[in-house]
N, C-alpha and C positions, 0 to 999 in steps of 0.2 A: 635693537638697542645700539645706539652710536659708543665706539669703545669710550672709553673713561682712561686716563693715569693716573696710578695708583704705585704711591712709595709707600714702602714700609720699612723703615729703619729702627735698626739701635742704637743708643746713647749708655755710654760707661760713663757714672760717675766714679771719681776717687772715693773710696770706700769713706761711709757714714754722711756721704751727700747725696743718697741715691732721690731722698724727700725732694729737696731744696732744687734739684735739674726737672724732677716733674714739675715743681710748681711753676719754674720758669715757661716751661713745655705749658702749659695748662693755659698760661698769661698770652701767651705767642698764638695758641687757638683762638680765645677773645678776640684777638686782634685782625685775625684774616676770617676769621669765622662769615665776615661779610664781603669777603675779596670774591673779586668775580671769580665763576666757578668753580668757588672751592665746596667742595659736597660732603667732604667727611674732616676730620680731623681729632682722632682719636689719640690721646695718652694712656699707654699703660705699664703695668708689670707683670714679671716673669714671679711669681711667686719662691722658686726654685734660685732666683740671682737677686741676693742684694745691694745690686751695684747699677743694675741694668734700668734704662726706662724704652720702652718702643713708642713708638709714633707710626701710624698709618694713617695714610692720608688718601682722600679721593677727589680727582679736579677734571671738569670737562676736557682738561688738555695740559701737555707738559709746559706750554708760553705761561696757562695762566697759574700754574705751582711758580715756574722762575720769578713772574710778576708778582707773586705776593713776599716777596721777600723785600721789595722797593716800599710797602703797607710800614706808615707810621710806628714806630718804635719797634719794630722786629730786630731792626738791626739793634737796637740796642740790648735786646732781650739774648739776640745770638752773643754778644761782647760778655752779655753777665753770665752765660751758661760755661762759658771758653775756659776759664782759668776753674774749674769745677769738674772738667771732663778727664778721664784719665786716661788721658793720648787722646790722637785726631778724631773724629767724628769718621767714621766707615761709611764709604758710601750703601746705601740703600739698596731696597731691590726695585727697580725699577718695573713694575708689572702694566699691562694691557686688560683692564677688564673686557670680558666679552659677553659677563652675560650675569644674571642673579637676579635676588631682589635688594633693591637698594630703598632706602623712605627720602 
């Protein structure tokens, strides 16, 4: 299996907006969901934090994660998430797949 890049980050909203940054996240899938090699692009929640949303994500390679950030209205999607998050956005884990089942 050729590895894969794989982030998996979390997103703090300001308490009682944890909805309204998933559904932003959800809108921002739609939209690279057809960027090149992008393979996964999962939103979720912690059941446990309501504040919290994750994002895992799987791309043939780390160029083409940077490159879908240049994909039509993302950046606009990132501007509407900003003033909703509570502090900076944390960088990710940056992982190396090497192996699994993937669909």
């Amino acid at each position: 299996m050729e590895n894969k890049y794989l982030l998996h980050g979390k997103l703090t909203a300001k308490p009682g907006q944890r909805k309204e940054l998933a559904d932003i996240l959800i809108q921002a899938s739609k939209l690279i969901s057809m960027a090149k090699g992008c393979q996964l692009y999962v939103v979720s929640y912690d059941k446990g934090d309501e504040d919290s949303v994750y994002v895992t994500e799987i791309w043939t390679s780390k160029t083409n994660h940077d490159d879908s950030l240049k994909v039509e209205g993302v950046r606009e999607l990132i501007m509407k998430a900003m003033p909703i998050l509570d502090g900076p956005p944390t960088k990710g884990q940056e992982l190396e797949v090497l192996g699994g089942m993937m669909i």
